[in-house]
LOZAZA-713498 format. One record per residue (C-alpha): x, y, z. Coordinates in steps of 0.25 Angstrom, whole numbers, padded with zeros to 4 digits, always signed. Layout:
# residues N
XYZ ...
This chain:
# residues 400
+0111-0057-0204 +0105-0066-0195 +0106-0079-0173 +0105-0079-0162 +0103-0081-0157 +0100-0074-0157 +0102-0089-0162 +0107-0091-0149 +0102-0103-0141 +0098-0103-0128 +0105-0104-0116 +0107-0118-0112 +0105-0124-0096 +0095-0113-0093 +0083-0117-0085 +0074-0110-0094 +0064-0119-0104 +0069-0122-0117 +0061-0118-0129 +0066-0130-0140 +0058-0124-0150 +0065-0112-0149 +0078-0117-0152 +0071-0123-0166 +0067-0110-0169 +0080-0104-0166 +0086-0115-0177 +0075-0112-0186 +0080-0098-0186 +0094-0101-0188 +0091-0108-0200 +0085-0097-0204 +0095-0087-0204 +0102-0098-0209 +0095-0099-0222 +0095-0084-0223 +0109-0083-0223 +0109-0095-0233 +0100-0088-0243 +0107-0076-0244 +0118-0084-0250 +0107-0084-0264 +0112-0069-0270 +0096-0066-0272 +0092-0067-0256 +0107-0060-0253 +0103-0048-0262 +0090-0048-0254 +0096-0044-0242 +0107-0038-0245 +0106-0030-0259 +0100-0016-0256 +0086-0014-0264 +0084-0029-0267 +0071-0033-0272 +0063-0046-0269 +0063-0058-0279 +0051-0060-0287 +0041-0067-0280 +0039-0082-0279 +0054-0084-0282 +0064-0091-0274 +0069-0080-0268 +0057-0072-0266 +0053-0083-0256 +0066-0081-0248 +0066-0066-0247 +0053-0060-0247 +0043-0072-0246 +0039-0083-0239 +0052-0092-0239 +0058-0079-0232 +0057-0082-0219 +0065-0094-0220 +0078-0087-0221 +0074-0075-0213 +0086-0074-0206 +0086-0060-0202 +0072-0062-0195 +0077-0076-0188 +0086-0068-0180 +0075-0061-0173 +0070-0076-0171 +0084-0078-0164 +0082-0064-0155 +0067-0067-0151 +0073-0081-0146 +0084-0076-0139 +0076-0065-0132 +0068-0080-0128 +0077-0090-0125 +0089-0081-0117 +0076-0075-0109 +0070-0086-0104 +0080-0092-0096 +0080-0078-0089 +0065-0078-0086 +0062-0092-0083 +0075-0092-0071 +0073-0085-0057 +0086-0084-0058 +0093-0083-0070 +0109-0083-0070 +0114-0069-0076 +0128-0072-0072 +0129-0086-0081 +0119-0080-0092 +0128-0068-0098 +0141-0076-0098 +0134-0090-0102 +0127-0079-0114 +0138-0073-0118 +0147-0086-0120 +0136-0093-0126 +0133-0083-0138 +0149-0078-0141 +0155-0091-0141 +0148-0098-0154 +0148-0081-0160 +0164-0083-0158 +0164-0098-0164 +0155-0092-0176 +0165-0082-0180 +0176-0092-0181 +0169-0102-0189 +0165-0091-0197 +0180-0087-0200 +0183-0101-0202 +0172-0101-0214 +0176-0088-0220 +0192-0093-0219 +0189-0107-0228 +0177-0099-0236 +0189-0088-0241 +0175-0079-0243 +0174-0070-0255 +0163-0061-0255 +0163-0061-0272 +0160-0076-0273 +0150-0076-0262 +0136-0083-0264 +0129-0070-0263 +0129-0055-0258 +0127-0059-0245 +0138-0071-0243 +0146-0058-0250 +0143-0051-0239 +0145-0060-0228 +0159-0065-0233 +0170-0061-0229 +0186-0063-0234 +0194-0060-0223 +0193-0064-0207 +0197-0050-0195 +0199-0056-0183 +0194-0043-0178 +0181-0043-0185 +0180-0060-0181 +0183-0054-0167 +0173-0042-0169 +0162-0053-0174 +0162-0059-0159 +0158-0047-0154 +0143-0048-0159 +0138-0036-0150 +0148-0027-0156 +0155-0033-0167 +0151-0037-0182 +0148-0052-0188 +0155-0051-0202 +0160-0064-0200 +0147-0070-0194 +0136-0062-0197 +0124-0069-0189 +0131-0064-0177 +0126-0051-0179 +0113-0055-0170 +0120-0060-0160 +0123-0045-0155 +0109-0045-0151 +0108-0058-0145 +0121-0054-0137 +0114-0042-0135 +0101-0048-0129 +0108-0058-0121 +0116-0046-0113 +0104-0040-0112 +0093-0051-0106 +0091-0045-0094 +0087-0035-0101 +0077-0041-0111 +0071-0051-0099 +0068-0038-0091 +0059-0032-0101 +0053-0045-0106 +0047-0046-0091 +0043-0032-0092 +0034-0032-0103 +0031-0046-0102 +0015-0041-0101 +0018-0031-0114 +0025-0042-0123 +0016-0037-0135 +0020-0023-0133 +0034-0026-0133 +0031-0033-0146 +0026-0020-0152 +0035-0011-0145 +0047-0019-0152 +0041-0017-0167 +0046-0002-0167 +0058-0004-0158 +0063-0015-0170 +0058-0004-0180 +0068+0006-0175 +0078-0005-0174 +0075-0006-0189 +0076+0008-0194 +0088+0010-0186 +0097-0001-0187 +0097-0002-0173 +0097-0019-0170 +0094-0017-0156 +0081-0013-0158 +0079-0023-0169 +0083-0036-0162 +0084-0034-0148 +0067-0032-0146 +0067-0047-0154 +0076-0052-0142 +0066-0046-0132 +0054-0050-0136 +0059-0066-0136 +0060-0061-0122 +0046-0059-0119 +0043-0071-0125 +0051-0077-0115 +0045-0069-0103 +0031-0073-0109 +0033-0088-0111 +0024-0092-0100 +0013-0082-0102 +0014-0088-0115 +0014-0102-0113 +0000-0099-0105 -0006-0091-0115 -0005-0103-0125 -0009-0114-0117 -0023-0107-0115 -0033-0115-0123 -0037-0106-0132 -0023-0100-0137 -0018-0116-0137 -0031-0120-0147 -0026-0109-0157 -0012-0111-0154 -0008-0116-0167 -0016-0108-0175 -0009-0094-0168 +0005-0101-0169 +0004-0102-0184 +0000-0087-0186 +0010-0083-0177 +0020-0090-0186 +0013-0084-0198 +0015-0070-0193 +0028-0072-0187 +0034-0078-0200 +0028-0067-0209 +0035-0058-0198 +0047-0063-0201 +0047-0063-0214 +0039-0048-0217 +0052-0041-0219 +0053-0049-0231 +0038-0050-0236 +0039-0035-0236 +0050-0035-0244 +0045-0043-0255 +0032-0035-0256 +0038-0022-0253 +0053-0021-0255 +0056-0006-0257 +0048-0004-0243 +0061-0005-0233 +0053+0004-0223 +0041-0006-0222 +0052-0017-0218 +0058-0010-0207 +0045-0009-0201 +0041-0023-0204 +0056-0028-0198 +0051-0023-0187 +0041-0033-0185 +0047-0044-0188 +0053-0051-0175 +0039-0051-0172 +0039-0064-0180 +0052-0068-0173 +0045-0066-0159 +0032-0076-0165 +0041-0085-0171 +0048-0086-0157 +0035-0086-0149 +0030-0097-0158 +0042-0106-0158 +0042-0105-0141 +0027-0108-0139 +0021-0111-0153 +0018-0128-0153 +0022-0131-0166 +0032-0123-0168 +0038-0129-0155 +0037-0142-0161 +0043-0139-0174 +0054-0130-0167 +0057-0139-0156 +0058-0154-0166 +0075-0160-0167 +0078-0151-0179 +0075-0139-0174 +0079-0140-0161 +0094-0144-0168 +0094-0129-0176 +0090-0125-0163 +0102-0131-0155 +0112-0126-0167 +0104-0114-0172 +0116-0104-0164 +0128-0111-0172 +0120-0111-0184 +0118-0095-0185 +0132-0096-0180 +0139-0103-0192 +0130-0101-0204 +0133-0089-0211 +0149-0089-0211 +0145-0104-0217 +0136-0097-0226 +0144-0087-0232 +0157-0097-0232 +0148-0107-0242 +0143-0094-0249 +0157-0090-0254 +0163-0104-0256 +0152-0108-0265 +0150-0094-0270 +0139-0087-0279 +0128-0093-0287 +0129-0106-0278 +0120-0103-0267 +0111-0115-0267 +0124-0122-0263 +0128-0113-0251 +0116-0112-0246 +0114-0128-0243 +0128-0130-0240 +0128-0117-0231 +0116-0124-0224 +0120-0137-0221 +0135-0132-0217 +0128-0121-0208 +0120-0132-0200 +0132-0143-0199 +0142-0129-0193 +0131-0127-0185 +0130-0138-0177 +0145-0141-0175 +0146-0124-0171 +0135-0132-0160 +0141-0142-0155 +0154-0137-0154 +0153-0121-0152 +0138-0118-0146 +0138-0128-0138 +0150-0128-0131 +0149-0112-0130 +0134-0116-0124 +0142-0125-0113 +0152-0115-0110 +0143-0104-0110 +0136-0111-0099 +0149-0112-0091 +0152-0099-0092 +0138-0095-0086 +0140-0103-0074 +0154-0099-0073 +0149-0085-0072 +0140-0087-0061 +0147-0095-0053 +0158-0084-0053 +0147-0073-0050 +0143-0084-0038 +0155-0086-0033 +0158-0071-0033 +0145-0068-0024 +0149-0077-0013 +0164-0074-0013 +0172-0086-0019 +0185-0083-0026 
């Protein structure tokens, strides 16, 4: 489970502003959804996720704290990818709403590029890795390592794993969010349109979109789970001015740090409800569908926050931050086939040493796949973008 973007950066050379601080949330989210795929490497969090009827530890152990209490929300990867879709909805609108005249013709290509050709570079790491890894699911670290291992290579299912809209991830499985963030990014002009139509009624749309997920949750249906999250990043980027003003009056500014901090509060314990609940409650499964519901409510605060909140921008926006940020993509890219590699070469009981190992390797992959795969793909991207409307230009007035 668990990108973006949904992980995916923003477009480069556009003329709309730059939220730094975003991009350190973005990297704090990929650490995330890194460390929840690391801690399903220990048998006991594995079994919590994937062992039908699982209870919760006792309380106050250690793995009570990473499952049902506090500690949780550290390797929440499932909720940072609503993060990844409520920043996408922002960052990929706003270049839209702040040009009078925004490129179409270069965006859908320079999109297009820009997201398939790190997905394709990803699937052939990750044959590589499961090639010198020679996985077996008997030995792995834990039931999910098991799961995610995998002993021979079809180069039709590596081909069907670059079709993230219709095809399947078995090879990399954090691609599977990538269908919606392809999804979204097709559909822009959509999501902008009504954005600017309720930008007067954003609050309803927030309560509108608690029993559209709901029915998302009870029928499996992920359109109606994720693609509300990428809407609502877009009305925060229709309101961004609105919302800039309303802060700058006196007397929101005076008690500014004080709303922040309970925003952060309730956005965290959003995030994180699914889990609580469990703990207290874990025979209730109905009471979990209706509290998922809710939560990408926190990912919408905790997105709101690190755009306009201060001292999140501070912390968000300081040198190492901004470096998860700038690698954050090729780090959900690169980690699990890593992950799951490390986990069957070391084998079960030895999860304290895949986990460090795993980390450090994931984060060393991650800015080589930068460098040399997301940052040429970015550049080329680019080209193509301006090679598409210079055609359709050409085209208008009659050149050959």
């Amino acid at each position: 489970m668990a990108s973006s973007p949904s992980v995916v950066p923003p477009e480069r050379g556009t003329h709309a502003e730059r939220f730094v601080s975003l991009d350190g949330l973005r990297g704090l989210a990929a650490v995330i959804v890194v460390l929840h795929h690391l801690s399903l490497t220990m048998p006991a969090v594995a079994d919590v996720y994937l062992k039908p009827g699982a209870r919760p530890p006792a309380m106050g152990s250690l793995y009570w704290w990473f499952t049902s209490g506090p500690a949780q929300v550290l390797v929440a990867g499932p909720e940072a990818v609503l993060v990844f879709f409520a920043l996408s909805g922002f960052v990929v609108a706003l270049p839209v709403l702040r040009s009078s005249r925004f490129d179409w013709v270069a965006y859908y290509p320079r999109r297009v590029v820009r997201l398939y050709l790190p997905i394709v570079a990803s699937i052939l790491l990750a044959i590589v890795w499961i090639l010198v890894s020679h996985q077996d699911q008997r030995s792995a670290s834990s039931l999910w390592v098991s799961s995610a291992s995998t002993s021979s290579i079809s180069w039709r299912g590596a081909f069907s794993a670059t079709d993230v809209l219709f095809g399947s991830a078995p090879l990399n499985n954090p691609l599977w969010s990538l269908r919606w963030e392809v999804t979204f990014s097709l559909a822009l002009p959509i999501f902008v349109v009504i954005a600017l139509g309720v930008r007067k009624w954003w609050w309803a749309l927030l309560i509108a979109t608690v029993p559209l997920v709901f029915a998302g949750q009870l029928t499996g249906n992920g359109s109606f789970v994720y693609l509300p999250v990428f809407l609502i990043g877009t009305v925060l980027a229709v309101r961004v001015d609105d919302i800039r003003d309303w802060l700058s009056h006196p007397r929101v500014a005076r008690w500014s740090g004080v709303g922040g901090a309970v925003v952060l509060v309730l956005s965290l314990a959003l995030i994180n409800l699914h889990w609580e609940i469990w703990g207290i409650r874990p025979d209730a499964k109905d009471l979990r569908v209706v509290t998922d519901s809710v939560v990408f409510i926190g990912a919408f605060g905790l997105v709101a926050l690190a755009a306009f909140w201060r001292p999140a921008i501070r912390m968000l926006s300081t040198k190492a931050f901004r470096w998860l940020g700038r690698v954050s993509f090729s780090l959900y890219l690169v980690h699990v086939p890593i992950i799951v590699a490390i986990g069957s070469l070391i084998g079960r009981g030895h999860s304290t040493i895949v986990i460090p190992v795993s980390f450090l390797l994931a984060l060393v992959v991650a800015e080589l796949f930068s460098r040399f795969v997301e940052l040429p793909a970015h550049r080329f991207a680019r080209a193509v973008g301006r090679w598409a409307a210079r055609v359709l230009a050409d085209s208008k007035l009659g050149r050959p």
